[in-house]
PAZAPA-4460 file (N, C-alpha, C; in steps of 0.05 Angstrom, whole numbers, plus 32768, in hexadecimal, padded with zeros to 4 digits):
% residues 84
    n_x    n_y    n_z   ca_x   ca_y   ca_z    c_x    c_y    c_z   seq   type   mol
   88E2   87B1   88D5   88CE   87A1   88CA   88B3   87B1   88CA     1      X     A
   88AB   87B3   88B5   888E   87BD   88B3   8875   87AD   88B7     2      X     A
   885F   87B6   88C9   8851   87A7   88D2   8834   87B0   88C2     3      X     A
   8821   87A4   88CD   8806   87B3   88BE   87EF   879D   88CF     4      X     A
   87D3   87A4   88C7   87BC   878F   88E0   87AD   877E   88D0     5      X     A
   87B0   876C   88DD   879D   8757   88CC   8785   8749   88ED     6      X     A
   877D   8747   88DE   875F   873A   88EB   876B   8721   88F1     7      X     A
   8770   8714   890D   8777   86F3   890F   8764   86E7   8920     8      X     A
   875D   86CF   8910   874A   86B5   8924   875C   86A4   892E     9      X     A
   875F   86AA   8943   8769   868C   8956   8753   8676   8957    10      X     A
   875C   866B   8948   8749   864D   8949   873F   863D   8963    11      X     A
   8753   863D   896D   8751   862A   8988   8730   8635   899A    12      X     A
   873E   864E   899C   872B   8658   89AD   8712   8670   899B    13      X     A
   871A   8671   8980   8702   867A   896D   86FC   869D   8977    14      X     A
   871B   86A1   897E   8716   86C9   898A   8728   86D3   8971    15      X     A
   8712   86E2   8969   871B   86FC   8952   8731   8715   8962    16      X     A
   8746   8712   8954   8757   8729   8960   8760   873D   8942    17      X     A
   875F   8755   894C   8774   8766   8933   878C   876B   893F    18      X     A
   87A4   875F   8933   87C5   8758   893C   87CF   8771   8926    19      X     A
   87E6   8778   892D   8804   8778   891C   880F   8766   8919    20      X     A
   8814   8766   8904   8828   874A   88F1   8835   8759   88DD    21      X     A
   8852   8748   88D8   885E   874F   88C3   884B   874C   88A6    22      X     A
   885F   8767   889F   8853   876C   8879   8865   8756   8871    23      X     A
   8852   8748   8860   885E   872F   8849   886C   873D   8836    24      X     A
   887F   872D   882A   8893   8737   881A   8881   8728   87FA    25      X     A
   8883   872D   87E6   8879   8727   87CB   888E   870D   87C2    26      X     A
   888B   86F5   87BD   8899   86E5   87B6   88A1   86EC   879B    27      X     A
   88AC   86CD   878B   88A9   86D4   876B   8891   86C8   8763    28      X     A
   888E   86DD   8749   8871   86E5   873D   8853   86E6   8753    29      X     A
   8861   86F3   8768   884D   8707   8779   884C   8725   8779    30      X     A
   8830   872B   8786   8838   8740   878B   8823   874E   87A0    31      X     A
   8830   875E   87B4   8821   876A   87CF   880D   8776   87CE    32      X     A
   87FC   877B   87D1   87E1   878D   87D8   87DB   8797   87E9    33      X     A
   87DC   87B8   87EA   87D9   87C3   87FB   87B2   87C7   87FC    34      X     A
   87AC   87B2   880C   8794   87AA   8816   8780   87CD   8820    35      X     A
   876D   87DA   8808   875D   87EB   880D   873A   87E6   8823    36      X     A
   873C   87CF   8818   871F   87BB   8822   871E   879E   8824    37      X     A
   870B   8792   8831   8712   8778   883B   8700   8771   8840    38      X     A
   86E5   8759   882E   86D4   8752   883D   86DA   873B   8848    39      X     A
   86BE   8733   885B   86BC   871C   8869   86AC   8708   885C    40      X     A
   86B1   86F4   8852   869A   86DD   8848   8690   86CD   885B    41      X     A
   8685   86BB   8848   867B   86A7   8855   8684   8692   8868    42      X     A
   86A1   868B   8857   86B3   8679   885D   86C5   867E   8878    43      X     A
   86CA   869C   8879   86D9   86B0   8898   86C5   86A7   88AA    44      X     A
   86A2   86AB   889D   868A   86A8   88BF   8692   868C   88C5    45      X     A
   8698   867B   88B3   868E   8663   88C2   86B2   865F   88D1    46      X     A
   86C7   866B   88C0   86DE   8663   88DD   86D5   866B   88F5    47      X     A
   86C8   8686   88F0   86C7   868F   890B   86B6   8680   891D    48      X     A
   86A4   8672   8915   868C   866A   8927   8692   8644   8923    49      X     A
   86A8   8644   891A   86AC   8627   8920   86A4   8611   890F    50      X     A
   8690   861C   8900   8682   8606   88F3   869F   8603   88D9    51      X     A
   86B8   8610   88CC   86C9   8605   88BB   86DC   8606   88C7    52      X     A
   86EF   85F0   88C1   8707   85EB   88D3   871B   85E8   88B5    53      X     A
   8734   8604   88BD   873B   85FE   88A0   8753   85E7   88A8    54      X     A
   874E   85D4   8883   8764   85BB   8894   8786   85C1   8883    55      X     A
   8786   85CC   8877   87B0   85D9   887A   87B7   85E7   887F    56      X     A
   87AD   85F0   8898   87AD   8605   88B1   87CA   8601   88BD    57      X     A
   87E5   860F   88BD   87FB   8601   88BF   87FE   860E   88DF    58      X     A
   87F1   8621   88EB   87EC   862F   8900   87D1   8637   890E    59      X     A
   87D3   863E   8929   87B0   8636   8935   87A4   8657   892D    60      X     A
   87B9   8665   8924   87A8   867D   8920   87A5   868A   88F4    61      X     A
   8790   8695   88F0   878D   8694   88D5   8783   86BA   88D4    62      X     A
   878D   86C4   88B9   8783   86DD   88BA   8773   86DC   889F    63      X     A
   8757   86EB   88A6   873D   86ED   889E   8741   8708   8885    64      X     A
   872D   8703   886E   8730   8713   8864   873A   870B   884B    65      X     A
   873A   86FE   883D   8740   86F2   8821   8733   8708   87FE    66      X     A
   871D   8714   880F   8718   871D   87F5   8716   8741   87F8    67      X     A
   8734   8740   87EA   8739   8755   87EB   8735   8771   87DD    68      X     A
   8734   878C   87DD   8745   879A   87C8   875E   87AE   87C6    69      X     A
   8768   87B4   87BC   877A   87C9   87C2   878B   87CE   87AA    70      X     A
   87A7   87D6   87AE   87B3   87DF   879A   87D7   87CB   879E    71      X     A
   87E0   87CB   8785   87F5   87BF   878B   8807   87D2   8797    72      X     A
   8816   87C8   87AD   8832   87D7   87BC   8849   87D4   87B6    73      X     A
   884E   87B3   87AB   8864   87A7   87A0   8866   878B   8796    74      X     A
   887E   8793   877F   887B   8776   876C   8891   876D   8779    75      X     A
   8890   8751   8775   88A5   873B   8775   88B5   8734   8766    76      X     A
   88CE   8724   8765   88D7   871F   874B   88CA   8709   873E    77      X     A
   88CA   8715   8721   88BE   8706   8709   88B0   870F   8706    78      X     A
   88A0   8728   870A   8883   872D   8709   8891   8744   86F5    79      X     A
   8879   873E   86E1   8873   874D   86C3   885D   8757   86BE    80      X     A
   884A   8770   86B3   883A   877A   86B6   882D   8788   86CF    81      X     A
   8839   8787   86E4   8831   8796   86F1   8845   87AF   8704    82      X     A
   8839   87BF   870A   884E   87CF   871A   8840   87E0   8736    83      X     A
   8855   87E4   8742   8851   87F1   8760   8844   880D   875D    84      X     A
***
């Protein structure tokens, strides 16, 4: 299994950790990004500091970092127009 680091907020207790986690696999009509840059907004400060509580949070921990860039690594099936 190939791993890679993501930035995680444990909610409970609101401590920033950088983990290994499994690499996501590309569903259909997905596709993976190998993540070059990664900012932080607005919406990451306030998990961190409490003031946003996200509500379909299916787990107490969330990884930060939504706005990405990079390059694609791999397509999924169904995916048309793009390639690895």
């Amino acid at each position: 299994m190939q791993l890679m680091q993501a930035a995680r907020l444990h909610i409970p207790s609101r401590t920033l950790t950088v983990e290994e986690v499994p690499v996501p696999a590309p569903g259909p009509g997905q596709v993976l990004v190998k993540v070059e840059a990664a900012g932080v907004c607005l919406s990451d400060v306030h998990l961190i500091d409490g003031t946003l509580t996200p509500v379909h949070l299916q787990r107490d921990t969330v990884t930060l970092g939504h706005e990405v860039s990079g390059t694609i690594a791999e397509c999924g099936p169904d995916v048309t127009g793009w390639t690895a």
